[in-house]
C-alpha positions as CSV (number, residue, x, y, z in Angstrom):
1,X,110.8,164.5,96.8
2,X,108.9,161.7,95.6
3,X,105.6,159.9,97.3
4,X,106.1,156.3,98.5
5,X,106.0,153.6,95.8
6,X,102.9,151.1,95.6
7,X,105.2,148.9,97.0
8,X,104.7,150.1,100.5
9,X,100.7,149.8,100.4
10,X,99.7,147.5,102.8
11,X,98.3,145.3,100.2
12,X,101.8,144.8,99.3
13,X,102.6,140.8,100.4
14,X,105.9,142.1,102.6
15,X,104.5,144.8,104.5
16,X,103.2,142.8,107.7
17,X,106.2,141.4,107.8
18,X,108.1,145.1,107.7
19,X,105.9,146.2,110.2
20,X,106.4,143.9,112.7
21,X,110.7,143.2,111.4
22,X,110.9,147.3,111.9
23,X,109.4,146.9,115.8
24,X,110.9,143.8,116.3
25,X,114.7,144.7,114.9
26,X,114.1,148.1,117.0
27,X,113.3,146.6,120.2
28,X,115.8,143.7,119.6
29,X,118.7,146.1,119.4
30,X,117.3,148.1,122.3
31,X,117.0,145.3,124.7
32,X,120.7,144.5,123.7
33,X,122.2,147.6,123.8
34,X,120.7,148.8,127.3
35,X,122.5,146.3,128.6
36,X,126.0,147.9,128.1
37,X,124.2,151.3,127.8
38,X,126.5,152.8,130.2
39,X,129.6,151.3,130.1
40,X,133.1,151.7,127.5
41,X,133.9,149.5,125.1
42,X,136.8,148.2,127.1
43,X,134.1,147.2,129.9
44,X,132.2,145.6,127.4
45,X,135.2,143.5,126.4
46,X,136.6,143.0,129.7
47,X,132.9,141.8,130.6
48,X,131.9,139.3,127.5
49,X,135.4,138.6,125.5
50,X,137.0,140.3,123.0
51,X,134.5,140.6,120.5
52,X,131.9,142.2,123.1
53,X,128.4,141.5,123.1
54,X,127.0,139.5,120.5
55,X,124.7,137.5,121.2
56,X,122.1,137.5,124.0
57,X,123.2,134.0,125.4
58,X,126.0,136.0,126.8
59,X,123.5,138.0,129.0
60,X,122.9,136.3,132.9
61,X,119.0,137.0,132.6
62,X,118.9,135.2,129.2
63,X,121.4,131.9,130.7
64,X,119.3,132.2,133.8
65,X,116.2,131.3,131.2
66,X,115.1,135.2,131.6
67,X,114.5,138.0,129.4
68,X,115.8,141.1,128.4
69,X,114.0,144.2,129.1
70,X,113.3,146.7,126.7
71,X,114.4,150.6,127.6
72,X,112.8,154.0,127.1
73,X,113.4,153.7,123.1
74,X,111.2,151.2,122.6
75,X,108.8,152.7,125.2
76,X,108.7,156.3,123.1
77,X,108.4,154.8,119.8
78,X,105.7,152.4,120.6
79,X,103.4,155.5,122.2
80,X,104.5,157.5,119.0
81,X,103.4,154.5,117.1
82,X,99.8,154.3,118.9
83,X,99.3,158.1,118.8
84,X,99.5,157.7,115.0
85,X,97.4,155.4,115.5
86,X,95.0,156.8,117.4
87,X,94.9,159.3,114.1
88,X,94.3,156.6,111.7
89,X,91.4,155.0,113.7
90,X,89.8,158.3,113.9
91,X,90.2,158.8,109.9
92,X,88.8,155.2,109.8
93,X,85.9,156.2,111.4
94,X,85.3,159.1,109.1
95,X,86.4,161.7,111.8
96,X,89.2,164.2,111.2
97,X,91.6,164.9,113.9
98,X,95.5,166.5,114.2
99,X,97.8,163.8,113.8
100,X,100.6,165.8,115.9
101,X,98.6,166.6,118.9
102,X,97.4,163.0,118.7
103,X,100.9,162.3,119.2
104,X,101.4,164.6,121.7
105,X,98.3,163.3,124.1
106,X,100.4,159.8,123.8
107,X,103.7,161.3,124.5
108,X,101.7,162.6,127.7
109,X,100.0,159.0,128.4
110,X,103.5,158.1,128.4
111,X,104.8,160.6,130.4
112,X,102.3,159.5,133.1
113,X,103.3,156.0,132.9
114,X,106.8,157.1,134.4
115,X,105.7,159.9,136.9
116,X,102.0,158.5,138.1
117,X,100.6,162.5,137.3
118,X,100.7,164.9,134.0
119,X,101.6,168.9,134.3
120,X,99.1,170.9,136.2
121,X,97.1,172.6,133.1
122,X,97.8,170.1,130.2
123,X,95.1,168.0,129.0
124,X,94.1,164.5,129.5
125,X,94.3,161.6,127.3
126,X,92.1,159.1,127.8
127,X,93.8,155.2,128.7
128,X,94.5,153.4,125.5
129,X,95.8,149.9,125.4
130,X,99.1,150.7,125.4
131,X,99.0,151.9,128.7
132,X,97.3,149.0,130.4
133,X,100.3,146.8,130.2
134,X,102.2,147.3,133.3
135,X,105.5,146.9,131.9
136,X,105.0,150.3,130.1
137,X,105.0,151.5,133.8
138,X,108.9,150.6,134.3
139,X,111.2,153.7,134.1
140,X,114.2,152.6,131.8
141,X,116.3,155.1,132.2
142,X,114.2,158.2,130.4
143,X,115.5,160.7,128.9
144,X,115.6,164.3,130.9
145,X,114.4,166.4,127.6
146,X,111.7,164.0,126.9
147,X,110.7,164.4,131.0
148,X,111.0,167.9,130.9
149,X,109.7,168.8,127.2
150,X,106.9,166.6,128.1
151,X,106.2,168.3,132.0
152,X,104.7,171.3,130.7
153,X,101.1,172.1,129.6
154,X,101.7,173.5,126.5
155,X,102.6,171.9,123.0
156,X,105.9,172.1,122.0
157,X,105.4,174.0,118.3
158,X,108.1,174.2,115.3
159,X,107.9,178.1,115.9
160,X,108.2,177.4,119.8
161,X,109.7,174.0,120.9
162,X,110.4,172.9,124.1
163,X,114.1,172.6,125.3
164,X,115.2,175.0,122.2
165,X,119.1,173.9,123.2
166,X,118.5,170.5,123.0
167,X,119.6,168.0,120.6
168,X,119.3,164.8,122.5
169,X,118.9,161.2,120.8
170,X,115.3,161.0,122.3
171,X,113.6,162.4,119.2
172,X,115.6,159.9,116.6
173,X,115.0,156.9,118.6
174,X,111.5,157.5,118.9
175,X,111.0,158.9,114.6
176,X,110.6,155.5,112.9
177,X,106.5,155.7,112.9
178,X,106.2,158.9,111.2
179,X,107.8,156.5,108.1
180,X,105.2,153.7,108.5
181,X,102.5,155.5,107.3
182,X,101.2,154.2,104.4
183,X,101.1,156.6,101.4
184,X,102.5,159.5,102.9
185,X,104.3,161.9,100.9
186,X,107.6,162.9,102.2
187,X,106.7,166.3,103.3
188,X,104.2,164.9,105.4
189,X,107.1,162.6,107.2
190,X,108.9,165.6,107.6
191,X,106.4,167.9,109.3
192,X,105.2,165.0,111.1
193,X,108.7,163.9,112.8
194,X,109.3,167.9,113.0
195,X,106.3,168.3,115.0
196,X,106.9,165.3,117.1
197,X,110.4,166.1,117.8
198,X,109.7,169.7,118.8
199,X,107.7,168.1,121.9
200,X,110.4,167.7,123.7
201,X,113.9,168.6,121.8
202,X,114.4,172.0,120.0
203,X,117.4,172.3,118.3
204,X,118.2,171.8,114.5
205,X,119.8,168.9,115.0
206,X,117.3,166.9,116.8
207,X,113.9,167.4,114.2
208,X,116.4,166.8,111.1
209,X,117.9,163.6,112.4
210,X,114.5,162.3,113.1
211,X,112.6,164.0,110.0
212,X,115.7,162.5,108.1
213,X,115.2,158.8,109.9
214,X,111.5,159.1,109.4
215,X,112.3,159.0,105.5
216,X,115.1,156.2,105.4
217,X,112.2,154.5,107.0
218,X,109.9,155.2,104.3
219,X,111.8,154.2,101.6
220,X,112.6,150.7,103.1
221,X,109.3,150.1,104.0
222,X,108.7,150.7,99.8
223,X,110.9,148.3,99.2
224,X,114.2,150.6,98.5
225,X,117.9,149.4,99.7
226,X,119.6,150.9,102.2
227,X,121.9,152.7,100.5
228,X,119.2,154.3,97.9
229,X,117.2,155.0,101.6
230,X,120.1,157.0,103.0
231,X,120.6,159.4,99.7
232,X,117.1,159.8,99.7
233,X,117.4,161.5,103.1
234,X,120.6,163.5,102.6
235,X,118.7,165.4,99.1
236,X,116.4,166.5,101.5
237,X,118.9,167.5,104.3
238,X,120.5,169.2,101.7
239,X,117.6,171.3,100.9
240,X,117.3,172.6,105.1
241,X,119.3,176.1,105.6
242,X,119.7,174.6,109.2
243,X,120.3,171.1,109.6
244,X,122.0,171.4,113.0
245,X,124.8,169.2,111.3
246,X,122.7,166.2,110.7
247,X,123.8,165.8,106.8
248,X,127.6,166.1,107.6
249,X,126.9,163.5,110.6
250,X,125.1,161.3,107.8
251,X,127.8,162.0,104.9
252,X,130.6,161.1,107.5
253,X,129.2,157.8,108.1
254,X,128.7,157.2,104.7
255,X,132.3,157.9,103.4
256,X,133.7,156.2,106.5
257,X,131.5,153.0,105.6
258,X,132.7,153.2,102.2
259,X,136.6,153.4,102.9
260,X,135.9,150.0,105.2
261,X,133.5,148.0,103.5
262,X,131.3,147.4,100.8
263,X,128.8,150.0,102.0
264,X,124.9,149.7,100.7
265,X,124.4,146.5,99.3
266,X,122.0,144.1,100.5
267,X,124.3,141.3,103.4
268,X,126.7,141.2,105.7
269,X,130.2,142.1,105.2
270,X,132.9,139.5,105.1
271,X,134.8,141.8,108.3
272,X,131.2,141.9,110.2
273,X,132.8,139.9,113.0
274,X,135.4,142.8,113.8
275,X,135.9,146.2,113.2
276,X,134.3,149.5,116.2
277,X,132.6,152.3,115.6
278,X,134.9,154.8,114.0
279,X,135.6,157.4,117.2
280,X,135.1,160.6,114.3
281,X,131.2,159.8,114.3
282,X,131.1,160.4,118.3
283,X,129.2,158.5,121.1
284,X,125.5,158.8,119.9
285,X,124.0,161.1,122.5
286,X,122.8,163.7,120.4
287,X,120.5,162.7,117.6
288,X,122.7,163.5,115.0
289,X,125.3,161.1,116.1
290,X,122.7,158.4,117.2
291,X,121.7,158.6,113.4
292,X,125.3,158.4,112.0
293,X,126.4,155.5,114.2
294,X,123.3,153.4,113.0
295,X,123.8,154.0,108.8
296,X,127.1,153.4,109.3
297,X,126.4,149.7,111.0
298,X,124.3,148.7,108.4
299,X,126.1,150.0,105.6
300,X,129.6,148.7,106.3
301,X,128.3,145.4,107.3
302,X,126.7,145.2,103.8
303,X,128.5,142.9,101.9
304,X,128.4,138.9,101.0
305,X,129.4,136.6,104.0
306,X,130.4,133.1,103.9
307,X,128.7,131.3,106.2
308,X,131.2,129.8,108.3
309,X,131.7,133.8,109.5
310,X,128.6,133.7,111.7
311,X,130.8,131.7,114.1
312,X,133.0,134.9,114.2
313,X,129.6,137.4,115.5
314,X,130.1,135.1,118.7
315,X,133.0,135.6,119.2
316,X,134.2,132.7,118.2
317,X,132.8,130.9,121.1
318,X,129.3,129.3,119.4
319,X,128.6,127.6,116.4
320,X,127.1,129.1,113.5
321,X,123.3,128.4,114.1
322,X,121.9,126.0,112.3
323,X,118.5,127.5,111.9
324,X,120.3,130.5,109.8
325,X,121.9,128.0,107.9
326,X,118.5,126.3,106.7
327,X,117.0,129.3,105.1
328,X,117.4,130.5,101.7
329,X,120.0,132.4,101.0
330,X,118.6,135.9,100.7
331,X,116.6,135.2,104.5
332,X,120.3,133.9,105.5
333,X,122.0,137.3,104.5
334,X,119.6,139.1,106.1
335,X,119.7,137.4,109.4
336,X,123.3,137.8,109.5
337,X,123.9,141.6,107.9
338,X,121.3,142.0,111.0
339,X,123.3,140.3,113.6
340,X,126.9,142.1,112.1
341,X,124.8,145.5,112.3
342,X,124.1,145.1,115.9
343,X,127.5,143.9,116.9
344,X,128.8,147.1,115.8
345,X,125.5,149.1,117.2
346,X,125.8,147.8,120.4
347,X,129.7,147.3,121.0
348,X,131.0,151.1,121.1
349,X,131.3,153.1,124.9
350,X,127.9,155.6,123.6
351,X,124.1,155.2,124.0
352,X,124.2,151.8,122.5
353,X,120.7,151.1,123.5
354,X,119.3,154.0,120.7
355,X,122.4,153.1,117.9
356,X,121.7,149.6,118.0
357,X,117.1,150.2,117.8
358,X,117.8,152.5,115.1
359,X,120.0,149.9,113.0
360,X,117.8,147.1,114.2
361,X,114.7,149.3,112.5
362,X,116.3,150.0,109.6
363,X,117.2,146.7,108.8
364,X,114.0,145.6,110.0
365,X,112.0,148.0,107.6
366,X,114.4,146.5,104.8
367,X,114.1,143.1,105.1
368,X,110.9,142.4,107.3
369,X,110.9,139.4,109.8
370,X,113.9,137.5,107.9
371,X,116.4,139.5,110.5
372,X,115.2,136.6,112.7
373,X,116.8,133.0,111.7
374,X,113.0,131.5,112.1
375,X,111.5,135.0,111.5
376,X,109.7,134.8,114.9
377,X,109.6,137.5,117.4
378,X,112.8,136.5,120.0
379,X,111.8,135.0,122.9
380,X,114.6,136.6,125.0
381,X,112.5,140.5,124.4
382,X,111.0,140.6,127.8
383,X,107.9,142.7,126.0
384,X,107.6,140.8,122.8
385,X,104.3,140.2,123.3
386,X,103.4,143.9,123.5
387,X,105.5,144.7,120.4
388,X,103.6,141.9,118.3
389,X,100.1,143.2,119.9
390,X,101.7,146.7,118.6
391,X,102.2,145.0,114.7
392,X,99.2,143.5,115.1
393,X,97.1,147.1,115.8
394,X,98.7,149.1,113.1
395,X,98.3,146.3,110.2
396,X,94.9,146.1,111.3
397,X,94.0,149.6,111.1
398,X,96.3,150.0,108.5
399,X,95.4,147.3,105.7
């Protein structure tokens, strides 16, 4: 496989604006999706119209002038994020130190944001500033292998993982860092998202889905389409003797996003206002699902979109926004291809919180802060400001 292109290097013009579109889409889709995390699709309709959720005016907290939380996803993947962190300030400073355990002592930090204690035995991490904000403290619904995997004192290893069975979403939704780096070549990503996965999930399925996310990631953040991002990670699945299943997952999404839409270019498709999950790629539970669900949003919804059609991602009940309508055409397309993505992300009876971060990320990678119709943070993400402060930390210590 091939190293990231100059294009990703931080002296690159788009990359603060990846950085914080990639957080931003992720924690976007998140906040939307927990919101119907655990209901069917028919509930979702029955609850906000026949074309389900899809648009956060159709929350109560955000009519009632409030915010949308974010959930465990975003949570993960923003101590993930500081424990590479951590790593890069330590290189800064002309110190070496293990970027996996470094990831591991924030895994813990945030394990003891949602129990108050750490496991008898395992070491401990001093505060960072991550864990000062309070809101970090709120258990959104966490994951049982990433409590478990995470409750014992030793390091879950490649050779010795914890929860060997499991093949959960929580190692997916938390993978996109390991694909920020800059300049990392895609072995790296891989053993990096391998060793972060094995923390708390051990099966196949779970370290390939997020190694394989991890470099989709990268290749957006170089600059790469979609499309070109997703083949990049099926060569490489195709070179594991054990996948789990991820590449059939990922092929299956990719056929099936073909047959229904102009799959992989850059926009919206012309049917992004319609159209569910196809029921063959599951409920997104298990990583390799999770994964599948996401490519497929944001490749079938690539396509051109008259503009008129952004009426139809609210269900025909608002009018096309007349922010979106005032950029330039590329920063329209992506604002919408990003709406159309999350519609199907979020509207499906599955973990829609984790589908619709890991589409929001990927689009977010792709096309920076233009996702957003004034390509500011949303104001309806309860913890925007933490995920800007997040941006903010790793361009720093980054650039």
């Amino acid at each position: 496989m091939e190293i990231m292109s100059e294009s990703a290097a931080p002296s690159s013009p788009t990359y603060p604006s990846r950085v914080l579109g990639l957080l931003t889409g992720g924690a976007a889709g998140d906040a939307l999706g927990y919101t119907v995390e655990f209901s069917s699709l028919p509930q979702i309709r029955a609850e906000h119209g026949g074309g389900g959720l899809t648009h956060p005016l159709q929350v109560p907290a955000i009519r009632a002038g409030g915010t949308i939380p974010i959930s465990d996803d975003t949570q993960m993947t923003l101590f993930v994020l500081d424990g590479l962190l951590d790593w890069i300030e330590w290189a800064n400073e002309g110190s070496m130190a293990d970027p996996a355990a470094c990831v591991w002592l924030s895994c813990l930090r945030w394990y003891r944001t949602q129990t108050g204690t750490l496991p008898e035995g395992a070491p401990e991490p001093p505060t960072r500033w991550l864990e000062e904000h309070p809101e970090m403290h709120v258990r959104r619904a966490p994951g049982n292998a990433c409590l478990s995997g995470l409750s014992s004192r030793d390091m879950g290893l490649p050779h010795q993982p914890q929860n060997p069975e499991s093949k959960g979403c929580g190692t997916v939704m938390r993978s996109a860092p390991y694909g920020m780096v800059p300049g990392l070549e895609d072995t790296m990503v891989v053993s990096l998202a391998r060793r972060g996965a094995v923390l708390t999930h051990g099966h196949p399925a779970a370290w390939t889905s997020a190694a394989a996310f991890g470099l989709m990631i990268s290749r957006l953040m170089a600059g790469h389409a979609v499309d070109a991002s997703v083949t990049a990670a099926l060569e490489w699945l195709d070179t594991v003797p054990d996948d789990g299943g991820t590449a059939a997952a990922v092929r299956a999404a990719v056929a099936l996003a073909g047959s229904r839409g102009p799959g992989g270019s850059d926009g919206p498709d012309e049917s992004a206002g319609g159209g569910a999950v196809p029921a063959a790629l599951g409920e997104g539970w298990v990583a390799e699902e999770a994964l599948a669900i996401a490519v497929y949003a944001v490749l079938v919804t690539g396509g051109a979109v008259d503009p008129a059609q952004a009426a139809a991602l609210d269900g025909g009940d608002a009018a096309v926004d007349p922010d979106v309508e005032a950029l330039a055409p590329v920063d329209f397309r992506a604002a919408l291809h990003f709406r159309a993505a999350l519609h199907l992300a979020v509207n499906h009876g599955g973990d829609s919180d984790s589908t619709a971060s890991l589409a929001g990320q990927l689009l977010g990678a792709r096309y920076g802060m233009n996702i957003f119709p004034d390509a500011a943070v949303p104001a309806w993400i309860g913890e925007r400001e933490i995920v800007a402060e997040a941006a903010e930390r790793w361009i720093a210590a980054t650039s």
